[in-house]
C-alpha positions as CSV (number, residue, x, y, z in Angstrom):
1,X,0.0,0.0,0.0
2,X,1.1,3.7,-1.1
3,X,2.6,4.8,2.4
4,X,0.8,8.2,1.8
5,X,-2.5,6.7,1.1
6,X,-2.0,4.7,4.5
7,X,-1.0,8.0,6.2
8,X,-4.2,8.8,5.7
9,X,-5.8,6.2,6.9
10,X,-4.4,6.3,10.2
11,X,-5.3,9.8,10.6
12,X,-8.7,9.0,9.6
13,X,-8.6,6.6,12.1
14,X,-7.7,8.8,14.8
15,X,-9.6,11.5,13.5
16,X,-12.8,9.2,14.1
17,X,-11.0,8.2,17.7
18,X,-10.4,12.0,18.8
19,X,-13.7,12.9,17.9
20,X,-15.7,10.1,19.7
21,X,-16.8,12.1,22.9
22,X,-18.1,15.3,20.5
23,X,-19.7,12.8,18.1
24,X,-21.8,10.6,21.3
25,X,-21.9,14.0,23.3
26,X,-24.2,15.4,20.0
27,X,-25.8,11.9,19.6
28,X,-26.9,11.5,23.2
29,X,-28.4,14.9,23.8
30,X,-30.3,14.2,20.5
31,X,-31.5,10.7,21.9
32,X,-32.1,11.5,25.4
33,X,-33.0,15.0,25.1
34,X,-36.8,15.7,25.5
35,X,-38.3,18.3,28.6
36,X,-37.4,21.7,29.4
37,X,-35.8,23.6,26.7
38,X,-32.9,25.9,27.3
39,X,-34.0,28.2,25.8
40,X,-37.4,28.1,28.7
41,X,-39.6,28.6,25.6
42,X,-38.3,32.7,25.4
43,X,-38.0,33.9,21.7
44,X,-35.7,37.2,20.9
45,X,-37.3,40.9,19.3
46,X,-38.1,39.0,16.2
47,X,-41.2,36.8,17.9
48,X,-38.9,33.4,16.8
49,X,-37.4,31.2,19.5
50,X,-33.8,32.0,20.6
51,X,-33.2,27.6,20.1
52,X,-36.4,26.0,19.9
53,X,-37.9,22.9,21.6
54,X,-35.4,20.7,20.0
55,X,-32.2,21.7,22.4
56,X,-33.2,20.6,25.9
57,X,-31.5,20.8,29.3
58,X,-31.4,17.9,29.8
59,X,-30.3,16.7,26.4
60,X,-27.7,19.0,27.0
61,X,-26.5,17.5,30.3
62,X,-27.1,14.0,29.5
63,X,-24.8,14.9,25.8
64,X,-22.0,16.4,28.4
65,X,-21.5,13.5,30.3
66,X,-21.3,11.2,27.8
67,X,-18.5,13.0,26.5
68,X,-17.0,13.1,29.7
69,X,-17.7,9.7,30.1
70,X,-16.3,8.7,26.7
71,X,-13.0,10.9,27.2
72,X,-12.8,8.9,30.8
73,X,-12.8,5.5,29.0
74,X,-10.2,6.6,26.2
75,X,-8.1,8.0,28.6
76,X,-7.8,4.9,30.7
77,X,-7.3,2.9,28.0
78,X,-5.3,4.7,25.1
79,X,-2.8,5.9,27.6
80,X,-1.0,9.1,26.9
81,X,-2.4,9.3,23.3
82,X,-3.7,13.0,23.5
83,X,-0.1,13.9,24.7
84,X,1.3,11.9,22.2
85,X,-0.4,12.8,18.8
86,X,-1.0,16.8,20.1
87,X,0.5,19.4,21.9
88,X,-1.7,20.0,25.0
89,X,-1.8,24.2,25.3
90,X,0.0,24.0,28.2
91,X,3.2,22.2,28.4
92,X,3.4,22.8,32.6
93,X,0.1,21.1,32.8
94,X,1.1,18.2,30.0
95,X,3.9,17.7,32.7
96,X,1.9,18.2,35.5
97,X,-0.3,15.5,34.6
98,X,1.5,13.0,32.4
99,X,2.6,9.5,33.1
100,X,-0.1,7.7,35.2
101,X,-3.2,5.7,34.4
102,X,-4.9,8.6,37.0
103,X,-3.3,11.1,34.7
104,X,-4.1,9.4,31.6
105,X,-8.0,9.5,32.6
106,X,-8.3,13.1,33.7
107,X,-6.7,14.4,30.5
108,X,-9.4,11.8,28.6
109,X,-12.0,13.4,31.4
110,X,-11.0,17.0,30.2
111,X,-10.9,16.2,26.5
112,X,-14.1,14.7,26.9
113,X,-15.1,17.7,28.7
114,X,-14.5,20.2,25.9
115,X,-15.4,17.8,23.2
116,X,-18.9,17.4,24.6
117,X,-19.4,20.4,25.6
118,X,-18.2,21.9,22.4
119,X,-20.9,19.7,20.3
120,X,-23.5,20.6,22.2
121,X,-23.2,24.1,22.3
122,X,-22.6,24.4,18.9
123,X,-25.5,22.4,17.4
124,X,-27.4,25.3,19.9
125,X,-25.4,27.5,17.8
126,X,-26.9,26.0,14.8
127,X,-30.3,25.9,15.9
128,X,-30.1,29.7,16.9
129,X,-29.0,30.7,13.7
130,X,-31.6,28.4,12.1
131,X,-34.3,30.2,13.8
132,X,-33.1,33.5,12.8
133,X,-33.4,32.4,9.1
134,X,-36.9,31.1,10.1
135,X,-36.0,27.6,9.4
136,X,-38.6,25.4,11.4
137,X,-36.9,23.1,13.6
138,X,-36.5,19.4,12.0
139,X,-36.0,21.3,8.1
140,X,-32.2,20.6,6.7
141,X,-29.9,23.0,6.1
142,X,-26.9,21.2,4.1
143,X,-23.3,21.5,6.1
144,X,-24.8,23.2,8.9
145,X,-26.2,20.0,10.3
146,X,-23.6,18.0,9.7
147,X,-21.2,20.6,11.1
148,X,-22.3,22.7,13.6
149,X,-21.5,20.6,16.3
150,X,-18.4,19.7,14.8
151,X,-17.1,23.1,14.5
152,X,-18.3,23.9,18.3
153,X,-16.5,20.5,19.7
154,X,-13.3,22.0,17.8
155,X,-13.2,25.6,19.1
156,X,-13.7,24.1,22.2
157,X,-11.2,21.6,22.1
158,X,-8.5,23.9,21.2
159,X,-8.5,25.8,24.6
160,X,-6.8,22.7,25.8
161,X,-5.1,20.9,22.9
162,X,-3.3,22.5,19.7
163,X,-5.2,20.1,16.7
164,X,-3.2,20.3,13.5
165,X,-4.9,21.5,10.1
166,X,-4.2,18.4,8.7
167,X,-6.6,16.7,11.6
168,X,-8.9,19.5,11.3
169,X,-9.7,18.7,7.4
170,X,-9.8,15.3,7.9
171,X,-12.3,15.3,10.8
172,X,-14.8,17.9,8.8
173,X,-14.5,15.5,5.7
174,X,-15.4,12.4,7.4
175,X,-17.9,14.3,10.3
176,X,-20.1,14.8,7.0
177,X,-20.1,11.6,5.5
178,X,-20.4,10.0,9.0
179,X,-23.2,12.5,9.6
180,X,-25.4,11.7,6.6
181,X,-24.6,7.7,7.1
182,X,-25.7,7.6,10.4
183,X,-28.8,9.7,9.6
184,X,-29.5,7.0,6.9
185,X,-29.4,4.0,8.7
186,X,-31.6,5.6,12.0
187,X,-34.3,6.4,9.2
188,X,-34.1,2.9,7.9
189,X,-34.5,1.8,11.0
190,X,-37.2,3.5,12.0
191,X,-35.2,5.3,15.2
192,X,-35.7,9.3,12.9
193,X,-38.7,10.4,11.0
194,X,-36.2,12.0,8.1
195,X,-32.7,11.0,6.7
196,X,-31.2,14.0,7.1
Protein backbone atom coordinates (compact mmCIF):
# COMPACT_ATOMS: atom_id res chain seq x y z
CA UNK A 1 0.00 0.00 0.00
CA UNK A 2 1.14 3.66 -1.15
CA UNK A 3 2.63 4.85 2.44
CA UNK A 4 0.78 8.17 1.78
CA UNK A 5 -2.53 6.67 1.12
CA UNK A 6 -2.03 4.70 4.54
CA UNK A 7 -1.01 8.03 6.16
CA UNK A 8 -4.19 8.84 5.69
CA UNK A 9 -5.84 6.15 6.89
CA UNK A 10 -4.39 6.30 10.19
CA UNK A 11 -5.30 9.84 10.59
CA UNK A 12 -8.67 9.02 9.58
CA UNK A 13 -8.65 6.62 12.15
CA UNK A 14 -7.71 8.80 14.83
CA UNK A 15 -9.63 11.54 13.46
CA UNK A 16 -12.82 9.19 14.09
CA UNK A 17 -11.01 8.21 17.73
CA UNK A 18 -10.45 11.98 18.80
CA UNK A 19 -13.71 12.95 17.92
CA UNK A 20 -15.65 10.14 19.74
CA UNK A 21 -16.77 12.08 22.85
CA UNK A 22 -18.12 15.28 20.52
CA UNK A 23 -19.66 12.79 18.14
CA UNK A 24 -21.84 10.57 21.29
CA UNK A 25 -21.93 14.03 23.34
CA UNK A 26 -24.21 15.42 20.05
CA UNK A 27 -25.80 11.86 19.60
CA UNK A 28 -26.88 11.49 23.15
CA UNK A 29 -28.37 14.87 23.79
CA UNK A 30 -30.34 14.20 20.53
CA UNK A 31 -31.47 10.74 21.86
CA UNK A 32 -32.08 11.45 25.38
CA UNK A 33 -33.04 15.05 25.14
CA UNK A 34 -36.77 15.73 25.47
CA UNK A 35 -38.31 18.27 28.62
CA UNK A 36 -37.37 21.66 29.39
CA UNK A 37 -35.78 23.60 26.74
CA UNK A 38 -32.86 25.95 27.34
CA UNK A 39 -33.97 28.23 25.82
CA UNK A 40 -37.41 28.13 28.74
CA UNK A 41 -39.58 28.63 25.64
CA UNK A 42 -38.30 32.68 25.41
CA UNK A 43 -38.03 33.95 21.71
CA UNK A 44 -35.71 37.17 20.92
CA UNK A 45 -37.28 40.91 19.33
CA UNK A 46 -38.07 38.99 16.20
CA UNK A 47 -41.18 36.83 17.87
CA UNK A 48 -38.95 33.37 16.77
CA UNK A 49 -37.39 31.23 19.51
CA UNK A 50 -33.75 31.99 20.59
CA UNK A 51 -33.16 27.58 20.12
CA UNK A 52 -36.44 26.01 19.91
CA UNK A 53 -37.93 22.86 21.56
CA UNK A 54 -35.42 20.70 20.04
CA UNK A 55 -32.16 21.73 22.44
CA UNK A 56 -33.21 20.64 25.91
CA UNK A 57 -31.50 20.84 29.29
CA UNK A 58 -31.44 17.85 29.82
CA UNK A 59 -30.29 16.73 26.38
CA UNK A 60 -27.67 19.03 26.97
CA UNK A 61 -26.46 17.48 30.34
CA UNK A 62 -27.10 14.04 29.54
CA UNK A 63 -24.80 14.85 25.83
CA UNK A 64 -21.95 16.43 28.36
CA UNK A 65 -21.54 13.52 30.28
CA UNK A 66 -21.28 11.19 27.77
CA UNK A 67 -18.47 12.96 26.49
CA UNK A 68 -16.99 13.09 29.72
CA UNK A 69 -17.72 9.69 30.06
CA UNK A 70 -16.26 8.67 26.71
CA UNK A 71 -13.04 10.94 27.19
CA UNK A 72 -12.84 8.90 30.82
CA UNK A 73 -12.80 5.53 28.99
CA UNK A 74 -10.20 6.64 26.15
CA UNK A 75 -8.06 8.05 28.59
CA UNK A 76 -7.82 4.91 30.66
CA UNK A 77 -7.29 2.95 28.02
CA UNK A 78 -5.32 4.71 25.07
CA UNK A 79 -2.78 5.88 27.55
CA UNK A 80 -0.98 9.05 26.88
CA UNK A 81 -2.39 9.30 23.26
CA UNK A 82 -3.75 13.00 23.47
CA UNK A 83 -0.09 13.90 24.68
CA UNK A 84 1.30 11.88 22.18
CA UNK A 85 -0.37 12.82 18.83
CA UNK A 86 -1.04 16.77 20.10
CA UNK A 87 0.48 19.42 21.94
CA UNK A 88 -1.73 19.98 24.97
CA UNK A 89 -1.82 24.18 25.29
CA UNK A 90 0.03 24.05 28.22
CA UNK A 91 3.22 22.22 28.42
CA UNK A 92 3.43 22.83 32.65
CA UNK A 93 0.08 21.14 32.79
CA UNK A 94 1.05 18.19 29.99
CA UNK A 95 3.94 17.74 32.66
CA UNK A 96 1.91 18.19 35.51
CA UNK A 97 -0.26 15.48 34.63
CA UNK A 98 1.55 13.01 32.44
CA UNK A 99 2.62 9.51 33.09
CA UNK A 100 -0.12 7.68 35.22
CA UNK A 101 -3.21 5.70 34.36
CA UNK A 102 -4.87 8.59 37.02
CA UNK A 103 -3.28 11.11 34.74
CA UNK A 104 -4.12 9.40 31.61
CA UNK A 105 -7.99 9.53 32.62
CA UNK A 106 -8.25 13.07 33.72
CA UNK A 107 -6.74 14.40 30.50
CA UNK A 108 -9.40 11.81 28.64
CA UNK A 109 -11.99 13.43 31.44
CA UNK A 110 -11.00 17.04 30.23
CA UNK A 111 -10.89 16.18 26.55
CA UNK A 112 -14.12 14.74 26.86
CA UNK A 113 -15.15 17.66 28.72
CA UNK A 114 -14.51 20.16 25.88
CA UNK A 115 -15.37 17.77 23.23
CA UNK A 116 -18.92 17.42 24.58
CA UNK A 117 -19.39 20.36 25.58
CA UNK A 118 -18.16 21.88 22.44
CA UNK A 119 -20.89 19.72 20.27
CA UNK A 120 -23.50 20.58 22.21
CA UNK A 121 -23.21 24.15 22.27
CA UNK A 122 -22.61 24.40 18.88
CA UNK A 123 -25.48 22.38 17.38
CA UNK A 124 -27.44 25.28 19.95
CA UNK A 125 -25.42 27.49 17.77
CA UNK A 126 -26.92 25.97 14.81
CA UNK A 127 -30.28 25.90 15.91
CA UNK A 128 -30.14 29.71 16.86
CA UNK A 129 -29.03 30.72 13.75
CA UNK A 130 -31.61 28.38 12.05
CA UNK A 131 -34.34 30.21 13.82
CA UNK A 132 -33.15 33.52 12.81
CA UNK A 133 -33.40 32.36 9.13
CA UNK A 134 -36.90 31.09 10.08
CA UNK A 135 -36.00 27.63 9.44
CA UNK A 136 -38.62 25.38 11.36
CA UNK A 137 -36.94 23.14 13.58
CA UNK A 138 -36.54 19.37 12.00
CA UNK A 139 -36.02 21.26 8.08
CA UNK A 140 -32.23 20.59 6.66
CA UNK A 141 -29.86 23.05 6.12
CA UNK A 142 -26.93 21.17 4.11
CA UNK A 143 -23.29 21.53 6.10
CA UNK A 144 -24.77 23.22 8.87
CA UNK A 145 -26.23 20.02 10.27
CA UNK A 146 -23.57 18.00 9.74
CA UNK A 147 -21.21 20.62 11.14
CA UNK A 148 -22.28 22.68 13.60
CA UNK A 149 -21.54 20.57 16.32
CA UNK A 150 -18.38 19.74 14.76
CA UNK A 151 -17.08 23.05 14.53
CA UNK A 152 -18.33 23.91 18.31
CA UNK A 153 -16.48 20.53 19.68
CA UNK A 154 -13.35 22.01 17.80
CA UNK A 155 -13.18 25.62 19.05
CA UNK A 156 -13.72 24.09 22.17
CA UNK A 157 -11.22 21.57 22.12
CA UNK A 158 -8.52 23.88 21.15
CA UNK A 159 -8.54 25.77 24.57
CA UNK A 160 -6.84 22.69 25.77
CA UNK A 161 -5.12 20.88 22.87
CA UNK A 162 -3.27 22.48 19.73
CA UNK A 163 -5.19 20.14 16.68
CA UNK A 164 -3.21 20.28 13.55
CA UNK A 165 -4.86 21.53 10.12
CA UNK A 166 -4.24 18.42 8.74
CA UNK A 167 -6.58 16.71 11.56
CA UNK A 168 -8.88 19.54 11.30
CA UNK A 169 -9.68 18.74 7.45
CA UNK A 170 -9.81 15.31 7.87
CA UNK A 171 -12.32 15.32 10.82
CA UNK A 172 -14.80 17.86 8.80
CA UNK A 173 -14.46 15.53 5.74
CA UNK A 174 -15.36 12.38 7.38
CA UNK A 175 -17.94 14.32 10.25
CA UNK A 176 -20.13 14.83 6.95
CA UNK A 177 -20.15 11.60 5.49
CA UNK A 178 -20.41 9.96 9.03
CA UNK A 179 -23.24 12.48 9.58
CA UNK A 180 -25.42 11.75 6.64
CA UNK A 181 -24.64 7.70 7.09
CA UNK A 182 -25.73 7.65 10.44
CA UNK A 183 -28.81 9.73 9.64
CA UNK A 184 -29.51 7.05 6.93
CA UNK A 185 -29.42 4.01 8.74
CA UNK A 186 -31.59 5.57 12.01
CA UNK A 187 -34.34 6.37 9.21
CA UNK A 188 -34.05 2.92 7.88
CA UNK A 189 -34.49 1.79 11.03
CA UNK A 190 -37.23 3.50 12.05
CA UNK A 191 -35.19 5.28 15.16
CA UNK A 192 -35.69 9.28 12.87
CA UNK A 193 -38.73 10.40 10.99
CA UNK A 194 -36.16 11.95 8.05
CA UNK A 195 -32.73 10.97 6.65
CA UNK A 196 -31.22 13.95 7.08
Amino acid sequence: MDPSIFSVLILSAYAIYFMLPAYLANASALTFGGGTPLDLGRSMNDGRRILGDGVTWKGTIIGILIGMAVGLVQGAISGNIVHDLLIIGDPGIANLVQGTITSNAVQGILLGLVLGSGAVIGDACGSFIKRRFKVERGRPVPLMDQLDFVVGALVFASLVVMIPLSLIIIIVVISVFLHLGTNIIAYLLGLKNVWY
